[in-house]
N, CA, C and O atoms as a GROMACS GRO file, in nm:
protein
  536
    1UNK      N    1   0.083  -0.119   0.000
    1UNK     CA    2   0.000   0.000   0.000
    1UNK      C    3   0.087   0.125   0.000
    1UNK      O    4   0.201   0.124   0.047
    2UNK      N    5   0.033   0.227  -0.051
    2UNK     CA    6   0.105   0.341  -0.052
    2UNK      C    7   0.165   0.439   0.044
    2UNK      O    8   0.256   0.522   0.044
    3UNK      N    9   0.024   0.367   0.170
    3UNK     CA   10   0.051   0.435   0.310
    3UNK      C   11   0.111   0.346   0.414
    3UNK      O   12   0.068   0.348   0.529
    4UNK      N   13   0.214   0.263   0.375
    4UNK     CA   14   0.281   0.148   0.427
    4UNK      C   15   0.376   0.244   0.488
    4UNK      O   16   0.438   0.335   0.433
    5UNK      N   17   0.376   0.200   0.638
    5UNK     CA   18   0.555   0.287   0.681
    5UNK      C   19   0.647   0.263   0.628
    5UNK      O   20   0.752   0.316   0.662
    6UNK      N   21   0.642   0.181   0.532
    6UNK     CA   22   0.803   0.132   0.490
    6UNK      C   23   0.808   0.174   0.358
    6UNK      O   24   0.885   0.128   0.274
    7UNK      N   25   0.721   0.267   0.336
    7UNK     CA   26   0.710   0.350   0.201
    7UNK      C   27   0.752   0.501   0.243
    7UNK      O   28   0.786   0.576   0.152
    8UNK      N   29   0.751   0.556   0.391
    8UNK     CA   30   0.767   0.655   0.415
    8UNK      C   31   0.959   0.686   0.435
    8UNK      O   32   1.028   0.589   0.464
    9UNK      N   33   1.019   0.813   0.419
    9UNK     CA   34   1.144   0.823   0.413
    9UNK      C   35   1.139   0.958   0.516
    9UNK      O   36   1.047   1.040   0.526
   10UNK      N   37   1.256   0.954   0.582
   10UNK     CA   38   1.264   1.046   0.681
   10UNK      C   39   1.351   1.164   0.577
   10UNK      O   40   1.403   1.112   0.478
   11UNK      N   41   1.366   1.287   0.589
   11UNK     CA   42   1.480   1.349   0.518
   11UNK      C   43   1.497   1.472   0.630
   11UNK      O   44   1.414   1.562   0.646
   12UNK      N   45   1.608   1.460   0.696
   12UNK     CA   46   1.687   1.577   0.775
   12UNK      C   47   1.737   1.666   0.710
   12UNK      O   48   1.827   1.658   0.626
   13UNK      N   49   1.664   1.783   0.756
   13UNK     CA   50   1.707   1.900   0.648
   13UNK      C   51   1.759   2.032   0.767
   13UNK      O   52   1.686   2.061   0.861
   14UNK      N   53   1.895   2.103   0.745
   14UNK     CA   54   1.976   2.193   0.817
   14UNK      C   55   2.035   2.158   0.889
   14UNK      O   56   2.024   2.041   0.925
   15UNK      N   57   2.121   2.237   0.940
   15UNK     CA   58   2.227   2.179   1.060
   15UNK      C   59   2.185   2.191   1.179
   15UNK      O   60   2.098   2.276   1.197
   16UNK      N   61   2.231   2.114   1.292
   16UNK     CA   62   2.176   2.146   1.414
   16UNK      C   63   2.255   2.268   1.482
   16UNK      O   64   2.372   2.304   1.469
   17UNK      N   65   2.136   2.328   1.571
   17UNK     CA   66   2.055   2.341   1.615
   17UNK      C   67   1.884   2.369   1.556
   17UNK      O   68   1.772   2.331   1.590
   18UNK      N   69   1.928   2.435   1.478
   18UNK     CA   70   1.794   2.416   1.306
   18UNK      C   71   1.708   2.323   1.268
   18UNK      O   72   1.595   2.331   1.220
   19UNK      N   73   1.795   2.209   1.303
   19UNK     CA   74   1.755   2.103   1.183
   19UNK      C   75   1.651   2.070   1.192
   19UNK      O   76   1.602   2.081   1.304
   20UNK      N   77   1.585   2.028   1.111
   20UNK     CA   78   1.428   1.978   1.082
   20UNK      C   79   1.401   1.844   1.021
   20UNK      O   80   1.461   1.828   0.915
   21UNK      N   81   1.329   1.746   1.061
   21UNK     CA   82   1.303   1.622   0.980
   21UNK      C   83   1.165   1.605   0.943
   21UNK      O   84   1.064   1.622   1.011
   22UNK      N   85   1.176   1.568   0.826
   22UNK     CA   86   1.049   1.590   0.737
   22UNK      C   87   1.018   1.424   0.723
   22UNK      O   88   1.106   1.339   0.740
   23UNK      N   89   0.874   1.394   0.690
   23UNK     CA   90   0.847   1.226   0.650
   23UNK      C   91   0.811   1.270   0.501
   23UNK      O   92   0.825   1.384   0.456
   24UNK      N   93   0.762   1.159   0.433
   24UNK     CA   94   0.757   1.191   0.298
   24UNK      C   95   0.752   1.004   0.237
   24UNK      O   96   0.827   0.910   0.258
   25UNK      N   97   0.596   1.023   0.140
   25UNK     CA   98   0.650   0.880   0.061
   25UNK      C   99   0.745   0.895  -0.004
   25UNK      O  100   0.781   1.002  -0.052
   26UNK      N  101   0.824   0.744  -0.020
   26UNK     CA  102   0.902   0.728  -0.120
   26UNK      C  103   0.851   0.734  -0.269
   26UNK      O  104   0.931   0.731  -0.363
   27UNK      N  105   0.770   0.739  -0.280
   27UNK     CA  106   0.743   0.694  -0.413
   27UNK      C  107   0.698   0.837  -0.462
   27UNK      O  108   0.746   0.867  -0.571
   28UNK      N  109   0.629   0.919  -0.412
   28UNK     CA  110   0.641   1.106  -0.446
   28UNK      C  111   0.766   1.137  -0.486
   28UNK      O  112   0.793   1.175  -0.600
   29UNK      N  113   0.878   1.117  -0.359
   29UNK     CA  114   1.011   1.162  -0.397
   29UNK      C  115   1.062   1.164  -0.505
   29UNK      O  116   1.086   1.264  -0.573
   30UNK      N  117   1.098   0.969  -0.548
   30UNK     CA  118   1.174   0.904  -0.657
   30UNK      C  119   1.085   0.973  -0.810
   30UNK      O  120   1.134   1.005  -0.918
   31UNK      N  121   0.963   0.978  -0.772
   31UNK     CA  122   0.913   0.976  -0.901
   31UNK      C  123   0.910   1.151  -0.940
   31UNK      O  124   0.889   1.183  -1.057
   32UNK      N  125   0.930   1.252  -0.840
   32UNK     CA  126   1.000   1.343  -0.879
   32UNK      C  127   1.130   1.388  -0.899
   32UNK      O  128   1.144   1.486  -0.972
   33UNK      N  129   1.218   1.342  -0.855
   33UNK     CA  130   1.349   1.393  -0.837
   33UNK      C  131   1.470   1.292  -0.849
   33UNK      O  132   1.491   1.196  -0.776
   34UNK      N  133   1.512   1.314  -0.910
   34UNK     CA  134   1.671   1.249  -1.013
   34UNK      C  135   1.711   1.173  -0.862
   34UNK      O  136   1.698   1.051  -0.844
   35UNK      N  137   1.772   1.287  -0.735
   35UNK     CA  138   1.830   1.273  -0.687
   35UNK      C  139   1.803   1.174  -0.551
   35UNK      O  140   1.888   1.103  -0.498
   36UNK      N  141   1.630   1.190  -0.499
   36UNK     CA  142   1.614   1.108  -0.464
   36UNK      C  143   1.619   0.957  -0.496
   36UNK      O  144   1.661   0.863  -0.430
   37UNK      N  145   1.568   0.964  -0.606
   37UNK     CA  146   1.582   0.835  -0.702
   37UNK      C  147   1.702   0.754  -0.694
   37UNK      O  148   1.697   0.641  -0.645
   38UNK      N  149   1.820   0.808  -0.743
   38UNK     CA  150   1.932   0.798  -0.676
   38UNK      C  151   2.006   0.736  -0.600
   38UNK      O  152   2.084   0.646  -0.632
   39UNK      N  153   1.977   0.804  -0.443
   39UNK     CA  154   2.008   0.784  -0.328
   39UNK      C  155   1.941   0.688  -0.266
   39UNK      O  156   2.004   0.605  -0.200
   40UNK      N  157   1.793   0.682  -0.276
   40UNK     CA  158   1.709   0.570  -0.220
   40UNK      C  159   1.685   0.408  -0.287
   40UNK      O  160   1.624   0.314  -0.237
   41UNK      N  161   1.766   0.417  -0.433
   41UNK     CA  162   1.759   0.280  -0.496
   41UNK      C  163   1.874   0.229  -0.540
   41UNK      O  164   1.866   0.153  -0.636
   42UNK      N  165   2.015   0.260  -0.479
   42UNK     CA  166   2.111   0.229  -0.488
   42UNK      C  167   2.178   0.177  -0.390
   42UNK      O  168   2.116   0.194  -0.284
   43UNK      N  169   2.279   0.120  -0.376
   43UNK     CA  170   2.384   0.050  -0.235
   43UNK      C  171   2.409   0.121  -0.130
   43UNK      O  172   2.479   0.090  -0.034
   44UNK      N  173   2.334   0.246  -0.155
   44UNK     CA  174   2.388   0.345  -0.047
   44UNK      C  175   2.332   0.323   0.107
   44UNK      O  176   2.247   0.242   0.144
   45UNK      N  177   2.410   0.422   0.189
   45UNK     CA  178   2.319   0.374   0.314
   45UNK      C  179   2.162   0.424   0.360
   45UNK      O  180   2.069   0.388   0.432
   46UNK      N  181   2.209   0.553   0.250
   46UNK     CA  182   2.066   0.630   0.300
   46UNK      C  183   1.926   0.505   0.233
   46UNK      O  184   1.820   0.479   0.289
   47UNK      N  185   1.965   0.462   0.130
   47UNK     CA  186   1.868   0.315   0.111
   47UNK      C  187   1.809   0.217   0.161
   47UNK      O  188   1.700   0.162   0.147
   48UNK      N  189   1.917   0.205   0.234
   48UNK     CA  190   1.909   0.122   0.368
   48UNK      C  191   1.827   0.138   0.459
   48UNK      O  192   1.748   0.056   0.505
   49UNK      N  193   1.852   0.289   0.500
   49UNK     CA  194   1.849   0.385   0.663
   49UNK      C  195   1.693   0.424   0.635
   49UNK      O  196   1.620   0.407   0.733
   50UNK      N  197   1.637   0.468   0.531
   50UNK     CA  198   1.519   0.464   0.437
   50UNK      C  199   1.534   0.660   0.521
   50UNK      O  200   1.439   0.713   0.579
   51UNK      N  201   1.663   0.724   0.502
   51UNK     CA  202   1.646   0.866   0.557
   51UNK      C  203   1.756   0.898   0.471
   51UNK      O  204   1.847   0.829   0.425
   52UNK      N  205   1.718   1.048   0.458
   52UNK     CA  206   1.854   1.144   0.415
   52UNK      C  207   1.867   1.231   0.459
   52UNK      O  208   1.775   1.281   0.524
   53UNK      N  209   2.028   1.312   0.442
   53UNK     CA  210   2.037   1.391   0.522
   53UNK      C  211   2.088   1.581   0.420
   53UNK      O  212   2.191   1.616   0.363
   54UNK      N  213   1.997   1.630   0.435
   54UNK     CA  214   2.063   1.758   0.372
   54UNK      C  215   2.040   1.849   0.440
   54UNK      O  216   1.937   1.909   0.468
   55UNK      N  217   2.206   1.866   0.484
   55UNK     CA  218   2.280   1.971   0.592
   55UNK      C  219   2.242   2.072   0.532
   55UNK      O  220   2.157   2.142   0.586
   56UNK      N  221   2.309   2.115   0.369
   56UNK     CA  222   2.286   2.248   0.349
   56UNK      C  223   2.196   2.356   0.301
   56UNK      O  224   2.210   2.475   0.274
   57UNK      N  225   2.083   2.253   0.300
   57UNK     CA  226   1.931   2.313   0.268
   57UNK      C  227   1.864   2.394   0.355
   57UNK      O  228   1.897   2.407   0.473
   58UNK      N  229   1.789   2.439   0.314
   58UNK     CA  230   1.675   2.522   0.418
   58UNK      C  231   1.573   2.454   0.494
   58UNK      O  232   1.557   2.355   0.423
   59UNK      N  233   1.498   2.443   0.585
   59UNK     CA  234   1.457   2.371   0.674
   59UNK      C  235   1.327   2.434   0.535
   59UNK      O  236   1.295   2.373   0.433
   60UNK      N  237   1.283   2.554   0.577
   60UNK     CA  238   1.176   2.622   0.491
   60UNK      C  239   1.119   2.588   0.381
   60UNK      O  240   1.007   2.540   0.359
   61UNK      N  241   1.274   2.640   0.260
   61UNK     CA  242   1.256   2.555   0.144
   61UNK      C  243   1.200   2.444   0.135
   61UNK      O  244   1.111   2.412   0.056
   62UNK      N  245   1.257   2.372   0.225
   62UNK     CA  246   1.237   2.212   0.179
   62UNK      C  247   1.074   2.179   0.255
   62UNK      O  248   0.998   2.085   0.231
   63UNK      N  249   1.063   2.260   0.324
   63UNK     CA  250   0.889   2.248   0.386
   63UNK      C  251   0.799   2.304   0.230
   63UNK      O  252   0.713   2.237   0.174
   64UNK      N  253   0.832   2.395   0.201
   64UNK     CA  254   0.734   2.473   0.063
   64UNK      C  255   0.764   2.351  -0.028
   64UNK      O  256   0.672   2.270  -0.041
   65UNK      N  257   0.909   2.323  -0.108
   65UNK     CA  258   0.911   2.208  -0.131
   65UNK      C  259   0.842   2.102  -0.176
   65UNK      O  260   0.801   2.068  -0.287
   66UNK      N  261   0.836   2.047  -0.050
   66UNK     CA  262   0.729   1.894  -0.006
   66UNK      C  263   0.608   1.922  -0.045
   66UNK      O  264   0.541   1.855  -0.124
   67UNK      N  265   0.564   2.058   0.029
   67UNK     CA  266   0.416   2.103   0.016
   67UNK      C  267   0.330   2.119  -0.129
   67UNK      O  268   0.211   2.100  -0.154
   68UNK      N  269   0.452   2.167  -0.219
   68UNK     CA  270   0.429   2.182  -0.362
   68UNK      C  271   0.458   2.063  -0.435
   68UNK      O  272   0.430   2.078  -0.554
   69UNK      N  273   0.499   1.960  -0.408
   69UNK     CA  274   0.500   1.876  -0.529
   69UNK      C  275   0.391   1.771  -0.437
   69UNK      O  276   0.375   1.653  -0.471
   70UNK      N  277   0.342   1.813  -0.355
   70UNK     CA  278   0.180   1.719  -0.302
   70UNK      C  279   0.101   1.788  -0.329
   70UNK      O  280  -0.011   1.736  -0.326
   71UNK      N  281   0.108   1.947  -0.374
   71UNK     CA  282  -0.023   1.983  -0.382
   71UNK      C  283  -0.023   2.055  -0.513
   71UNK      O  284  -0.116   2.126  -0.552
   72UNK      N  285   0.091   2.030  -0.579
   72UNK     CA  286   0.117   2.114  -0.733
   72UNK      C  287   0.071   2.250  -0.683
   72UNK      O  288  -0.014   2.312  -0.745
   73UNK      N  289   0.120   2.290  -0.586
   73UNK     CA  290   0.100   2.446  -0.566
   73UNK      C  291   0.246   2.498  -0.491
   73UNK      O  292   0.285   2.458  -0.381
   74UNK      N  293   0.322   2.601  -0.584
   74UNK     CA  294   0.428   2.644  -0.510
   74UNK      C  295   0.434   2.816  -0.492
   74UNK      O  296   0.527   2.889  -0.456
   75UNK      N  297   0.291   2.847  -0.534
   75UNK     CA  298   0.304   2.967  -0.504
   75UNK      C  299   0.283   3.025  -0.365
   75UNK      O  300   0.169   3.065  -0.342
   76UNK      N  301   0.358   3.034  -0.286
   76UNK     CA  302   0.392   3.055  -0.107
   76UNK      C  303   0.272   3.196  -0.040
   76UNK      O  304   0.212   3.200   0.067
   77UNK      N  305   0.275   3.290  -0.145
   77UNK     CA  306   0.149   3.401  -0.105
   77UNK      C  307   0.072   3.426  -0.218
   77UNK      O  308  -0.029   3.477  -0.171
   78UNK      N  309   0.063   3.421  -0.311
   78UNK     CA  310   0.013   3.504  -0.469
   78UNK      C  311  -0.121   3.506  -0.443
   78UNK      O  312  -0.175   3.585  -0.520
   79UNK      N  313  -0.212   3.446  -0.357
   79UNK     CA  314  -0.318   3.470  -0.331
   79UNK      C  315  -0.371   3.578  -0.261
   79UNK      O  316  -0.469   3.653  -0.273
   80UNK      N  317  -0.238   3.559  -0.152
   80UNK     CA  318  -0.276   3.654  -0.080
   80UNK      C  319  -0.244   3.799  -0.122
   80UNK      O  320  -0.315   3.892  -0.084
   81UNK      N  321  -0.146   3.814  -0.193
   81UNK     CA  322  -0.085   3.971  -0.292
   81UNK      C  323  -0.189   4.062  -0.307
   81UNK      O  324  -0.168   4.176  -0.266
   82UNK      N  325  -0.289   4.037  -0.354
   82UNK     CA  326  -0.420   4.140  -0.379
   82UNK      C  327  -0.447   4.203  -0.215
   82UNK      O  328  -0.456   4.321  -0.180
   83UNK      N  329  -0.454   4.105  -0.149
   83UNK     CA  330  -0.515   4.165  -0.018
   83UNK      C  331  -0.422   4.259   0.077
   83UNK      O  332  -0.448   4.346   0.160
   84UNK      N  333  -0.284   4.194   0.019
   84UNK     CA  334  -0.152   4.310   0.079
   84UNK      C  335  -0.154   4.448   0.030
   84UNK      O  336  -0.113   4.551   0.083
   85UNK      N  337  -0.216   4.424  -0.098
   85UNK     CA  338  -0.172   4.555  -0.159
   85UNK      C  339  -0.239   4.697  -0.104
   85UNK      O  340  -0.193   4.808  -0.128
   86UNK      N  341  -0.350   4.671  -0.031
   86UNK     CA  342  -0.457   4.771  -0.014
   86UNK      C  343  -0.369   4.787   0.139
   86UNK      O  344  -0.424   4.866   0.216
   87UNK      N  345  -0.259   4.733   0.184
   87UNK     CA  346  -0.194   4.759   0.342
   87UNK      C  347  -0.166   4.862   0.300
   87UNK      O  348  -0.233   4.961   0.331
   88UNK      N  349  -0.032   4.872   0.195
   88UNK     CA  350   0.053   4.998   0.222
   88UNK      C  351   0.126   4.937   0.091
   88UNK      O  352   0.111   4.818   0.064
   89UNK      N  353   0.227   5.046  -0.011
   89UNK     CA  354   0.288   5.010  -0.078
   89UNK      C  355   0.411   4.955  -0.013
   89UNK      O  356   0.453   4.842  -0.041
   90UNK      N  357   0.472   5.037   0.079
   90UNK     CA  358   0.631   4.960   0.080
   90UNK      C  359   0.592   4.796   0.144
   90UNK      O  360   0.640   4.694   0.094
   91UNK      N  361   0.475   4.798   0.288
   91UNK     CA  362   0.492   4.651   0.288
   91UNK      C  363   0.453   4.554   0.158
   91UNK      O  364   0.488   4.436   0.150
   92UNK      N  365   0.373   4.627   0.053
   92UNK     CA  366   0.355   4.527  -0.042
   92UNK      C  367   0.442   4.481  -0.083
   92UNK      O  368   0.439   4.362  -0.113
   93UNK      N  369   0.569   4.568  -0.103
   93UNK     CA  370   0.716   4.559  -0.190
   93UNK      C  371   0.742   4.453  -0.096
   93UNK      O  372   0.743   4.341  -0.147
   94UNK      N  373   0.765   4.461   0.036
   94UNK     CA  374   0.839   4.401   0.104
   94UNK      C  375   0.788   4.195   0.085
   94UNK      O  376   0.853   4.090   0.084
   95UNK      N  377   0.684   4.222   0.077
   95UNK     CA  378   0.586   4.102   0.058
   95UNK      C  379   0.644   4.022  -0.069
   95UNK      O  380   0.694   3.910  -0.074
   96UNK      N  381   0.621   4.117  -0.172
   96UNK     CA  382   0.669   4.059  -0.331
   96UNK      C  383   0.764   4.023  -0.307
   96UNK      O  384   0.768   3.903  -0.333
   97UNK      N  385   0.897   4.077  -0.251
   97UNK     CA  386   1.002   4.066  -0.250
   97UNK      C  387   1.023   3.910  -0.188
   97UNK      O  388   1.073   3.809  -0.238
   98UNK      N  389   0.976   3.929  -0.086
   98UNK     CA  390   0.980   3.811   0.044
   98UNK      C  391   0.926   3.703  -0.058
   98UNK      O  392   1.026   3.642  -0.095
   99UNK      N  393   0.816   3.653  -0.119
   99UNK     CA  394   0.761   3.556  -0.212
   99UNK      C  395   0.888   3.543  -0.381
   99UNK      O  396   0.855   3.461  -0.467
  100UNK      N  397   0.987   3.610  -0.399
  100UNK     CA  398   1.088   3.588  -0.501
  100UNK      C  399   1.145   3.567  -0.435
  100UNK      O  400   1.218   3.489  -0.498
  101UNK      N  401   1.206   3.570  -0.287
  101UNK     CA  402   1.318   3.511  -0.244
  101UNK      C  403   1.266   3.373  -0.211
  101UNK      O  404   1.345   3.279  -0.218
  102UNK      N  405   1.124   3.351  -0.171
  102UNK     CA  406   1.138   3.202  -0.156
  102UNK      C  407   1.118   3.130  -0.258
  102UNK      O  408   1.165   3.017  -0.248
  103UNK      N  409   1.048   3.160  -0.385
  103UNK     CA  410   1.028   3.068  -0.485
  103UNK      C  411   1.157   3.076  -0.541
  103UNK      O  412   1.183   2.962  -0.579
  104UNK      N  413   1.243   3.143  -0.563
  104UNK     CA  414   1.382   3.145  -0.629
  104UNK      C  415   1.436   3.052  -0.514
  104UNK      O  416   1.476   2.951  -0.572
  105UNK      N  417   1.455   3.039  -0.386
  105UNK     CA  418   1.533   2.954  -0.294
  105UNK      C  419   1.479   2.808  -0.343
  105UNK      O  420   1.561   2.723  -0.376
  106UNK      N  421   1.353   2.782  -0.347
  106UNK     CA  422   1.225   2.665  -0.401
  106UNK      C  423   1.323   2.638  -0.523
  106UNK      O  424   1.397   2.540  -0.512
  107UNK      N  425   1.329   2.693  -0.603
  107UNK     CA  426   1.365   2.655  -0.738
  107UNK      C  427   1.529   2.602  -0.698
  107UNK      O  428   1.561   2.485  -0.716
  108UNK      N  429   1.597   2.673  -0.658
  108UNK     CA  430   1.756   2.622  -0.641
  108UNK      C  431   1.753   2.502  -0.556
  108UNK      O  432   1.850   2.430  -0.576
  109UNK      N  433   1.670   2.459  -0.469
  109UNK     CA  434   1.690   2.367  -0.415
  109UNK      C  435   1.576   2.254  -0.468
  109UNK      O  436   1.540   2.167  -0.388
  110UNK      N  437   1.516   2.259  -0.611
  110UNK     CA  438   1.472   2.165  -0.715
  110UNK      C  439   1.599   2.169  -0.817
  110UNK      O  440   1.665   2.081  -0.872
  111UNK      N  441   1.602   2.266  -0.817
  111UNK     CA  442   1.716   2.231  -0.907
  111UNK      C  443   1.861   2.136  -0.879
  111UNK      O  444   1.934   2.082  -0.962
  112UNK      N  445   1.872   2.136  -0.749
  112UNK     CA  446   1.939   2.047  -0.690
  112UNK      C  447   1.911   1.897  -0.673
  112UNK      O  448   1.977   1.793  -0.681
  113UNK      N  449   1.814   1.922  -0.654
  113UNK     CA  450   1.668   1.763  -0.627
  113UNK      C  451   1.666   1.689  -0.743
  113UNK      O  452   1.630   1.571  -0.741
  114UNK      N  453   1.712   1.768  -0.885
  114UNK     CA  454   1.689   1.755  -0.993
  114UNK      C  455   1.582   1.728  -0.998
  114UNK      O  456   1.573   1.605  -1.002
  115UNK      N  457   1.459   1.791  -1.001
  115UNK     CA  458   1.318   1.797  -1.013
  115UNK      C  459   1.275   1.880  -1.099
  115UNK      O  460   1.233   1.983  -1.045
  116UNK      N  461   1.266   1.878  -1.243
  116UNK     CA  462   1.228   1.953  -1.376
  116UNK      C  463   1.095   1.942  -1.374
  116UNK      O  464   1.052   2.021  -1.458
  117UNK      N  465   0.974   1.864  -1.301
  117UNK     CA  466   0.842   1.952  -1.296
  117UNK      C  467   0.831   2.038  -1.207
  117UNK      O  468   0.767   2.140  -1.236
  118UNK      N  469   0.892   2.024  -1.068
  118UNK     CA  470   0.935   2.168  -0.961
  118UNK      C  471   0.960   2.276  -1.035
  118UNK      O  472   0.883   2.372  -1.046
  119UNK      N  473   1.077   2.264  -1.094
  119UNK     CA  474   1.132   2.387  -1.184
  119UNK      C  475   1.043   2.451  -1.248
  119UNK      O  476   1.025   2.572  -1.231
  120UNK      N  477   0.967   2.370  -1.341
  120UNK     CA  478   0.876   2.480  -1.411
  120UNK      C  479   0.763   2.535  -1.331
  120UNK      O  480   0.730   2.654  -1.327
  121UNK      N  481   0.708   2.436  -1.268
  121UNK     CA  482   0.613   2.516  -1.170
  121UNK      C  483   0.653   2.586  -1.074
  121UNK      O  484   0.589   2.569  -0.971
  122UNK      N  485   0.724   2.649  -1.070
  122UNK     CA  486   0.808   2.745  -0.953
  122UNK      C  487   0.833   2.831  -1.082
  122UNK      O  488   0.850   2.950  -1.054
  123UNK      N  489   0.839   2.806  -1.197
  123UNK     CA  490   0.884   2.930  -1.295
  123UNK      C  491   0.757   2.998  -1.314
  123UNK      O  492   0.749   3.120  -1.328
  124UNK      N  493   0.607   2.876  -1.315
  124UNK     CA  494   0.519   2.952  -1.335
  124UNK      C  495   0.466   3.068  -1.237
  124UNK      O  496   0.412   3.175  -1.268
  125UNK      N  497   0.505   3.003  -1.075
  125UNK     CA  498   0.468   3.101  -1.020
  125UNK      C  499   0.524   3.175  -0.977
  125UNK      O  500   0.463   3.244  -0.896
  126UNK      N  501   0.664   3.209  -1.001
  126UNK     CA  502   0.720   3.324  -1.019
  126UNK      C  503   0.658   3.456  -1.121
  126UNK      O  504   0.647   3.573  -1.083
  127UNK      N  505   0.621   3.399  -1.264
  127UNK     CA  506   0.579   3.460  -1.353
  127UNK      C  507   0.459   3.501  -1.345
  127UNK      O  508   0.407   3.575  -1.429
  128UNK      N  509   0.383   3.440  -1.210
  128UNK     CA  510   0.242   3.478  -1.166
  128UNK      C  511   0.255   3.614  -1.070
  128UNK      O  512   0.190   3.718  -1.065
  129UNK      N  513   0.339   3.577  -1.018
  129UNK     CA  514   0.379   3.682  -0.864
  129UNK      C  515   0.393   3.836  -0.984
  129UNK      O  516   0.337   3.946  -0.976
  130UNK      N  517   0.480   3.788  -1.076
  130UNK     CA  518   0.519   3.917  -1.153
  130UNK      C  519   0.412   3.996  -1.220
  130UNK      O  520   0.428   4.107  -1.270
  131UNK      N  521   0.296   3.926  -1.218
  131UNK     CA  522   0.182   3.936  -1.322
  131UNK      C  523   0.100   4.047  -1.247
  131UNK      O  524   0.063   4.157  -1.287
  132UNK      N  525   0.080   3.977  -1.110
  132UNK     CA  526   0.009   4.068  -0.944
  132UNK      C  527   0.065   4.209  -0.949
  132UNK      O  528   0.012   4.303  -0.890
  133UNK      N  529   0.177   4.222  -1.025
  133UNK     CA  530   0.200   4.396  -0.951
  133UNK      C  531   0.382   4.387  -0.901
  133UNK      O  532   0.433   4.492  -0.861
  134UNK      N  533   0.469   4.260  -0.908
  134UNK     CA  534   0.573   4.241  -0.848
  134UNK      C  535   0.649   4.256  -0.963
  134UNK      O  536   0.771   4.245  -0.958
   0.00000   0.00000   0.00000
């Protein structure tokens, strides 16, 4: 079954004191990303250990991440953008701004994942954010 524990993979993400551990099927992972794929079906230990470990990631990232390739949604506020805008201009700026630094962080750390449907959907909603007024 799909919801078998032994389908689930632990992945430690940041250094400690930070660090964060995320669960996650295996089979989401592999079937997105080069790198999981990889690591989890080869001699390695993390195969074994059914966990990985990435020190130099963002705890964050890798939460938006997860969240977006389960819910094909990686746009982090764009919904909410309309309703910022009527605050104030500079916090709007500050807002836009804050939503390109995380979908650009999102994207570098797919791009690492080697995850080319991440990529584009993080391109789309970048190109959405830009569309809002950013």
């Amino acid at each position: 079954s799909s919801f078998d524990q032994s389908a689930m993979v632990v992945i430690h993400v940041g250094k400690a004191p930070n660090q964060k551990d995320f669960c996650a099927h295996q089979s989401i992972l592999t079937a997105r990303s080069e790198f999981f794929r990889r690591a989890l079906n080869g001699p390695w230990k993390e195969s074994q250990m059914r966990a990985i470990t990435l020190s130099d990631e963002s705890a964050e990232a890798f939460g938006l991440y997860l969240h977006g390739i389960y819910t094909n949604q990686f746009a982090v506020r764009a919904g909410n953008l309309e309703s910022i805008r009527t605050v104030g201009r500079d916090h709007y700026i500050a807002e836009i701004y804050l939503e390109y630094q995380l979908l650009f962080e999102i994207y570098v750390l797919a791009d690492f994942l080697q995850d080319l449907k991440a990529k584009n959907s993080l391109m789309e909603a970048i190109f959405e954010v830009a569309n809002t007024g950013g």
